[in-house]
Backbone bond lengths (Angstrom), bond angles and torsions (degrees), N, CA, C in turn:
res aa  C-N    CA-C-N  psi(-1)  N-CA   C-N-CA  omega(-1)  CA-C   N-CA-C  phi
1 X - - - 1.447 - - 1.526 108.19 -
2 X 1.639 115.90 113.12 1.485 105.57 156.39 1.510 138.31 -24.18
3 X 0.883 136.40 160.79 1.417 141.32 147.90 1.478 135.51 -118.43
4 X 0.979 113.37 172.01 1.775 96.28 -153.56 1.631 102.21 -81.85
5 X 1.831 100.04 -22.02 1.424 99.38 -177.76 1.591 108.21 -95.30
6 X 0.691 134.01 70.79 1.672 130.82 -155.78 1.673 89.20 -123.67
7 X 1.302 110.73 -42.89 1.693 106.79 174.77 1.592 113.41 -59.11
8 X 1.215 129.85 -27.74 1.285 149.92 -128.70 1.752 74.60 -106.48
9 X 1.398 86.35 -83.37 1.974 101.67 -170.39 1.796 113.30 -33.55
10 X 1.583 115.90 -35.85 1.720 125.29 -173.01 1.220 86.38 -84.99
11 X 1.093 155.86 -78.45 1.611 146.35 -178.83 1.250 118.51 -24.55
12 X 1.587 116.51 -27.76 1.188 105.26 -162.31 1.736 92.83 -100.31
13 X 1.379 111.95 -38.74 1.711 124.31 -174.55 1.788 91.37 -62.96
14 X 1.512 133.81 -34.94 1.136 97.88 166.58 1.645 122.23 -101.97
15 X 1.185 124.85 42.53 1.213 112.19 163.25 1.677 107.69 -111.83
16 X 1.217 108.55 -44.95 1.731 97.56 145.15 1.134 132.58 -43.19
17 X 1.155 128.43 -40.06 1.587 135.55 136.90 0.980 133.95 5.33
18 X 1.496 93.03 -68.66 1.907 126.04 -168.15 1.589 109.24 -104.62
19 X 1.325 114.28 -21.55 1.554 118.43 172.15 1.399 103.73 -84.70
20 X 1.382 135.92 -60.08 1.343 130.26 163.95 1.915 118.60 -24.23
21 X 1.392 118.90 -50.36 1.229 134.51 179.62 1.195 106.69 -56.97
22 X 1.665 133.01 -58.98 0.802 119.77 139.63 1.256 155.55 -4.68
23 X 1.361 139.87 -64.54 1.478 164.83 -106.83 1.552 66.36 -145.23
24 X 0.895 137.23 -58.27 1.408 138.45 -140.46 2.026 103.29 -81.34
25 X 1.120 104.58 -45.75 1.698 134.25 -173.90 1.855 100.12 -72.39
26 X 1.604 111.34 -40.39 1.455 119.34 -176.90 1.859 104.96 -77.69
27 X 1.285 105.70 -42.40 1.313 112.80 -176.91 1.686 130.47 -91.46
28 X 1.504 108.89 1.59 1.360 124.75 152.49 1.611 140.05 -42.44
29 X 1.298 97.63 102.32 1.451 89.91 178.72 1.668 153.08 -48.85
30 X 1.439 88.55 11.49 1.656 123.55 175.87 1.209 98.05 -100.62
31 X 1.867 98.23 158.72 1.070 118.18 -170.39 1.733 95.55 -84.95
32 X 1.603 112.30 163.76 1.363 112.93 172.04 1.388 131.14 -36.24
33 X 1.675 100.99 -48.75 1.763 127.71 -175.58 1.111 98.44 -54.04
34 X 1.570 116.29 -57.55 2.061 118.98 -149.19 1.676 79.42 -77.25
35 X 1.156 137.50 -40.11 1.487 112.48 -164.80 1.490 118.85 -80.03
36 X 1.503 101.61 -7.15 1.784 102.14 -178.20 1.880 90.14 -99.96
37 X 1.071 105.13 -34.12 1.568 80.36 154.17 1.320 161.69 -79.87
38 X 1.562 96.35 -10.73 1.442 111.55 160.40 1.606 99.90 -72.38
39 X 1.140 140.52 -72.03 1.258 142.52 -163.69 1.772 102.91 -54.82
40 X 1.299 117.87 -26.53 1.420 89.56 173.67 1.525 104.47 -85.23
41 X 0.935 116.32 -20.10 1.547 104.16 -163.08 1.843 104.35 -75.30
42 X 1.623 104.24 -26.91 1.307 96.39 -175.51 1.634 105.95 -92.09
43 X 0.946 145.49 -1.71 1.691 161.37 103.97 1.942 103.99 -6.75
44 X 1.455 105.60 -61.44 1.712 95.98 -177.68 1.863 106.67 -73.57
45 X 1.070 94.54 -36.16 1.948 98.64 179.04 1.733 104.25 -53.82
46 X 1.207 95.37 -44.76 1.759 78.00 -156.92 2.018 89.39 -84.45
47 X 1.211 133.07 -39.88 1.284 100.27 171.91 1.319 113.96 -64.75
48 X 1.055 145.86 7.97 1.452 135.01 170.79 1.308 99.20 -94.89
49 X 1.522 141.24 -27.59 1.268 122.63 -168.31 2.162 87.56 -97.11
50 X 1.198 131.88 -2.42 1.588 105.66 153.16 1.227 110.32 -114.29
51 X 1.338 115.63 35.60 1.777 105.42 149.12 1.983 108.54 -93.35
52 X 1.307 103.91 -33.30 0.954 120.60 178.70 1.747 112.19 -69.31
53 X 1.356 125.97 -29.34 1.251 117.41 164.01 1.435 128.61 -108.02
54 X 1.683 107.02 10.49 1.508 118.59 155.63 1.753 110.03 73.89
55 X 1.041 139.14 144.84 1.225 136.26 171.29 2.441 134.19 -26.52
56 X 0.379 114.68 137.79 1.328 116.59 177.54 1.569 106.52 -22.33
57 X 1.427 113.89 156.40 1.998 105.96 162.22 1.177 103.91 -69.95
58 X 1.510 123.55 145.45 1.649 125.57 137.14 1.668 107.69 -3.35
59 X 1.303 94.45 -81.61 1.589 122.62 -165.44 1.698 99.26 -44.82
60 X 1.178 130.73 -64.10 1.211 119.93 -170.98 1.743 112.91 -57.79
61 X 1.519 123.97 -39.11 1.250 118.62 -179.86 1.566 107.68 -89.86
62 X 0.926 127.20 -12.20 1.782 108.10 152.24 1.158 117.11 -81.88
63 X 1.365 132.26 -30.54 1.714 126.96 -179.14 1.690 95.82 -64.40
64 X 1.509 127.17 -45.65 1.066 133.66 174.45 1.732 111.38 -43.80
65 X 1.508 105.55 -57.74 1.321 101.72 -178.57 1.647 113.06 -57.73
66 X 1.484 109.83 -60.24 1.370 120.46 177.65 1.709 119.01 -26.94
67 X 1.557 95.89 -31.56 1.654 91.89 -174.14 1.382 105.50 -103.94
68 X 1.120 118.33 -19.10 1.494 107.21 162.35 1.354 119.90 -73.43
69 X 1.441 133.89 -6.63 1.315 121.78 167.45 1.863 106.88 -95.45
70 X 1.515 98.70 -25.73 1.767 91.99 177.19 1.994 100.29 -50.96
71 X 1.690 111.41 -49.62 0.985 129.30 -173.17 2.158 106.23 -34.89
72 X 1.730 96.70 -81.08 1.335 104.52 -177.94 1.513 111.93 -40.06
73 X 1.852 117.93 -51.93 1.183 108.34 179.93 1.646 146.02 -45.07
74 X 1.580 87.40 -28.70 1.612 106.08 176.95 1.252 121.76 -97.22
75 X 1.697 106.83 2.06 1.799 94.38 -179.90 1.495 117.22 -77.23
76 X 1.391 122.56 -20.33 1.529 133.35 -176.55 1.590 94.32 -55.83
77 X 1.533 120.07 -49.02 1.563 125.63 -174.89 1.543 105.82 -60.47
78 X 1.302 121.15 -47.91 1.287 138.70 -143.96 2.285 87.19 -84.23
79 X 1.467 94.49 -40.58 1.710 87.18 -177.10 1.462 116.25 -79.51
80 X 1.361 108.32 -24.27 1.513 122.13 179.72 1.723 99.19 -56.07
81 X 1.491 110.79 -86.68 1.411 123.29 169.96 1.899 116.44 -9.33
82 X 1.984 101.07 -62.67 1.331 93.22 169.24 1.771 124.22 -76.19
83 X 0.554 132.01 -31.00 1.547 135.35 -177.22 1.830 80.36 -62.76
84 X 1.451 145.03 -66.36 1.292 135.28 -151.51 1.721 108.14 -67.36
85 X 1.278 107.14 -13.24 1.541 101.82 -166.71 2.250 90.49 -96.39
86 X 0.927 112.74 -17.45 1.508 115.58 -175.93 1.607 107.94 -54.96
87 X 1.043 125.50 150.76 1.529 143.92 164.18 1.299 109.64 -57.29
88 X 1.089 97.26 124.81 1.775 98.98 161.27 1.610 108.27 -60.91
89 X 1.545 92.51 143.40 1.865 95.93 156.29 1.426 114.75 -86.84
90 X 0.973 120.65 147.16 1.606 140.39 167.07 1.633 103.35 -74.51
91 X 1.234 107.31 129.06 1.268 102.62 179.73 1.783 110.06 -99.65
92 X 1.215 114.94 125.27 1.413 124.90 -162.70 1.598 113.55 -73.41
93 X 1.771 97.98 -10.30 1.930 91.18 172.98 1.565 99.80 -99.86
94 X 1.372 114.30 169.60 1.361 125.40 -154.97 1.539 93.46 -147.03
């Protein structure tokens, strides 16, 4: 089951992520040069390996779209349902 903070939690796993990479890039036992040259060179590889496999199918980014609107359409159902299964509050004046 999702959670409501689940956006919250991936933001945070990648900025540790990206600060680790860091920390990691500063504290390398290479010199500055050899590491900006490894990173460019592996920077030219991977755009060369998606020129070489060309953009996404049609088919995958409309099935993609398609389910993200089945998605939006059903959350009004999906919040109704939860809000109906919740506890009443007790109201504390008498």
């Amino acid at each position: 089951m999702r959670s409501c903070h689940s956006g919250s939690v991936f933001g945070a796993f990648l900025t540790g992520a990206l600060i680790g990479g860091v920390v990691a890039l500063l504290f390398a036992p290479r010199s500055g040069a050899e590491t900006r040259g490894m990173i460019r060179d592996f920077v030219e590889d991977e755009i060369d390996m998606v020129k070489k496999t060309g953009p996404p199918p049609r088919a995958t980014t409309s099935k993609a779209r398609s389910t993200a609107t089945d998605v939006r359409h059903a959350e009004p159902c999906v919040r109704s349902k939860i809000w109906s299964k919740r506890p009443k509050r007790r109201s504390k004046m008498k």
